[in-house]
PyMOL CGO cylinders between C-alpha atoms (Angstrom):
from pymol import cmd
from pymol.cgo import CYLINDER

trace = [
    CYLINDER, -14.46, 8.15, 11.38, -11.50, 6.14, 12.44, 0.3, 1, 1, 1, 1, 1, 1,
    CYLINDER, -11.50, 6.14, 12.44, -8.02, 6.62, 11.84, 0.3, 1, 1, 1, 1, 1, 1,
    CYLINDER, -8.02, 6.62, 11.84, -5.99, 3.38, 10.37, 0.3, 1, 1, 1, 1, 1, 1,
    CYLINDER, -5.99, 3.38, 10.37, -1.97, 3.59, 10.04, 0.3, 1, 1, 1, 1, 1, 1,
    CYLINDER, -1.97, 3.59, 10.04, -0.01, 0.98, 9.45, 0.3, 1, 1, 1, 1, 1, 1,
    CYLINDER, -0.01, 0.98, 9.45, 4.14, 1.33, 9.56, 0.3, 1, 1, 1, 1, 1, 1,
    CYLINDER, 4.14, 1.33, 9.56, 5.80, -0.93, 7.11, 0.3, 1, 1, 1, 1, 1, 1,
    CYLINDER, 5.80, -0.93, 7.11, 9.26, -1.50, 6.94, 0.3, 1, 1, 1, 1, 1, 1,
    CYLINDER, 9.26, -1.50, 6.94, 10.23, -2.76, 3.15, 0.3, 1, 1, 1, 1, 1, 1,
    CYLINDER, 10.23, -2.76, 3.15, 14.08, -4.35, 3.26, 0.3, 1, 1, 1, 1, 1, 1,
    CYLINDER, 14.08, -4.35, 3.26, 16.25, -3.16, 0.65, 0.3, 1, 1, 1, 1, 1, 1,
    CYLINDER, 16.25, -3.16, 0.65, 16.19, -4.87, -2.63, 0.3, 1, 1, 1, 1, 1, 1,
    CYLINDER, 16.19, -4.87, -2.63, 12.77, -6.60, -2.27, 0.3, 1, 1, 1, 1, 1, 1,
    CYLINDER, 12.77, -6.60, -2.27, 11.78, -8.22, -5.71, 0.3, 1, 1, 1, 1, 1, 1,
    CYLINDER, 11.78, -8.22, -5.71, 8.58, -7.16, -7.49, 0.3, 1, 1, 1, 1, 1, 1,
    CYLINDER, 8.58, -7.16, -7.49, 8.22, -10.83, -7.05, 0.3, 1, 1, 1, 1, 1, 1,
    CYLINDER, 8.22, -10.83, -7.05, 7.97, -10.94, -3.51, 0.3, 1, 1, 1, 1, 1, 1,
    CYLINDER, 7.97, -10.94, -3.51, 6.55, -8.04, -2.38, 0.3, 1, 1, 1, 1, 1, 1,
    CYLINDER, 6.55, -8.04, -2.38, 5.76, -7.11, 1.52, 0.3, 1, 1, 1, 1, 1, 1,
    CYLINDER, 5.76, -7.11, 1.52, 1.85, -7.09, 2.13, 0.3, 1, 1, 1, 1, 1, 1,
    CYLINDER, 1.85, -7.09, 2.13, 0.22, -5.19, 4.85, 0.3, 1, 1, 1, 1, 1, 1,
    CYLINDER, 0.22, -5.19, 4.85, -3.15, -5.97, 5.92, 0.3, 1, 1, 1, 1, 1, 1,
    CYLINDER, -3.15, -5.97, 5.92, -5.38, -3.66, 7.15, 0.3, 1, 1, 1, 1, 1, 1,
    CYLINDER, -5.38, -3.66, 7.15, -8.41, -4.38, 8.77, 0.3, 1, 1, 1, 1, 1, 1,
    CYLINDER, -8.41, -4.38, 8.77, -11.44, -2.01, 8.27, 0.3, 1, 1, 1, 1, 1, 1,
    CYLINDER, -11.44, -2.01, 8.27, -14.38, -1.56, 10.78, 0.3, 1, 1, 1, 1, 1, 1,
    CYLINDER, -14.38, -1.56, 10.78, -15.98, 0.85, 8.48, 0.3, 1, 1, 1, 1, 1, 1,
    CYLINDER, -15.98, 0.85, 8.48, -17.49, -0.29, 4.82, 0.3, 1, 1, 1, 1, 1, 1,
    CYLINDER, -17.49, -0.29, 4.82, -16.29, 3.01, 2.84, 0.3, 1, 1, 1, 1, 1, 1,
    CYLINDER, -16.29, 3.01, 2.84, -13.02, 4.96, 2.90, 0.3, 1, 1, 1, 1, 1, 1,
    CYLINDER, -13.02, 4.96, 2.90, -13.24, 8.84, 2.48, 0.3, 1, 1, 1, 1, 1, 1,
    CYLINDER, -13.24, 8.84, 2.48, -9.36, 9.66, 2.20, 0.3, 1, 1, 1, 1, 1, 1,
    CYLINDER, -9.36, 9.66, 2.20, -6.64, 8.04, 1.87, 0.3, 1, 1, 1, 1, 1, 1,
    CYLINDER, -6.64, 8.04, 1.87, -2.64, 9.20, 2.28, 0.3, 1, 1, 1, 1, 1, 1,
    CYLINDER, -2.64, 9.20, 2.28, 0.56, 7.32, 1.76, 0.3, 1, 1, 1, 1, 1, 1,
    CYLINDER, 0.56, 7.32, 1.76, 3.69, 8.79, 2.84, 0.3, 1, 1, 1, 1, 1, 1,
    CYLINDER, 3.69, 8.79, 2.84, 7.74, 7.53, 2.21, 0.3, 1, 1, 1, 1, 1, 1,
    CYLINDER, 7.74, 7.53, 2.21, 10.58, 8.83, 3.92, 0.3, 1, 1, 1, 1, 1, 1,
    CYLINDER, 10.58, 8.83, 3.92, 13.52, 10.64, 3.06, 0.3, 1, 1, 1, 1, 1, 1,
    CYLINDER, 13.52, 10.64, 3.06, 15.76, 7.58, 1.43, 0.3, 1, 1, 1, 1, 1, 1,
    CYLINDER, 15.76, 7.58, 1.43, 13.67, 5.49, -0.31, 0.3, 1, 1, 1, 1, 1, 1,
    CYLINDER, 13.67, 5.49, -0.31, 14.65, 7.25, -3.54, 0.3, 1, 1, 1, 1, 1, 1,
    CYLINDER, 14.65, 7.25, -3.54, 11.17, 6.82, -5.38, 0.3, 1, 1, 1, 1, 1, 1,
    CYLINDER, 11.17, 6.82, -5.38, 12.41, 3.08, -5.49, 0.3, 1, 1, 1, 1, 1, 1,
    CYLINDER, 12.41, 3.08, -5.49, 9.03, 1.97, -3.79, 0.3, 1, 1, 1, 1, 1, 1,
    CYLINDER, 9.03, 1.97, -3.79, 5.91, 0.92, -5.23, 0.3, 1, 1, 1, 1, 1, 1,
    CYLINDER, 5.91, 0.92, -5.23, 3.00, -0.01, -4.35, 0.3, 1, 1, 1, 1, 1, 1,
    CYLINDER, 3.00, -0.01, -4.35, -0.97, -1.30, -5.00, 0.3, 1, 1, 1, 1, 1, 1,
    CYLINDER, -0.97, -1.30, -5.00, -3.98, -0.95, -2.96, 0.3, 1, 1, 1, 1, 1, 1,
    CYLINDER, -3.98, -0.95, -2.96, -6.09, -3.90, -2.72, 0.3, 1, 1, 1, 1, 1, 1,
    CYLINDER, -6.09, -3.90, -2.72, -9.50, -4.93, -1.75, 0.3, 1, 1, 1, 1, 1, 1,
    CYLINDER, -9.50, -4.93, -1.75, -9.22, -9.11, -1.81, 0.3, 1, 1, 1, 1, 1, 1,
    CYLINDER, -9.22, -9.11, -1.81, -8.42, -9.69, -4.97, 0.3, 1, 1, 1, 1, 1, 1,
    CYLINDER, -8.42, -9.69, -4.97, -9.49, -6.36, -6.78, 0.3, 1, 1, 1, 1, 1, 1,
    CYLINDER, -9.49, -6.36, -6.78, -7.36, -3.81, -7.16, 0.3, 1, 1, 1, 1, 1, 1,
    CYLINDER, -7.36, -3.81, -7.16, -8.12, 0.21, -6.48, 0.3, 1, 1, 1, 1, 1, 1,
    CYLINDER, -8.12, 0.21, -6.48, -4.91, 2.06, -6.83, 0.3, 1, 1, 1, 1, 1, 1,
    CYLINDER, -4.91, 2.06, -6.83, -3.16, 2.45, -9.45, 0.3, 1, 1, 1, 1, 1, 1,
    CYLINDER, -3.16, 2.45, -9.45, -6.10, 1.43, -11.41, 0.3, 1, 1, 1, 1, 1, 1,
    CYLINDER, -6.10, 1.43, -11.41, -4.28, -0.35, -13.99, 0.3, 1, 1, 1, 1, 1, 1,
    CYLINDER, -4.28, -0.35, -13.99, -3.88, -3.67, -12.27, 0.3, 1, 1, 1, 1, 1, 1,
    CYLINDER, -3.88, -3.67, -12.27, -0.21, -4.07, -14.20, 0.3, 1, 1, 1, 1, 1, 1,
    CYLINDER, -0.21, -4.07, -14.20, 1.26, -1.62, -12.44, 0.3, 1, 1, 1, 1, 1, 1,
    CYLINDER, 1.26, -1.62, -12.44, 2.44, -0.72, -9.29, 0.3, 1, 1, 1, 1, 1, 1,
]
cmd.load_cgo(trace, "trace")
């Protein structure tokens, strides 16, 4: 099973309005584990939403981040 990681760098007061995507492109059709990590700094001030087009997997209530 492949490994994926993508680095994103998410400039200080970024709106909820105009978030920073990263895409990800996936050779395999199922994911098995998945594991999102923020440095030191970012205070818990960083959200974020996994997407699959337009559906959305995590958190699972899609008016949240």
């Amino acid at each position: 099973m492949p490994i994926y990681s993508e680095k994103l760098t998410i400039p200080a007061n970024t709106s909820e309005s105009k978030p920073i995507p990263a895409n990800i492109i996936l050779k395999q059709k199922y994911i098995t584990k998945m594991e999102v990590g923020f440095p030191d700094g970012c205070n818990y001030l960083v959200e974020i939403k996994i997407q699959y087009g337009i559906k959305q997997f995590w958190p699972e209530d899609p008016d949240t981040w």
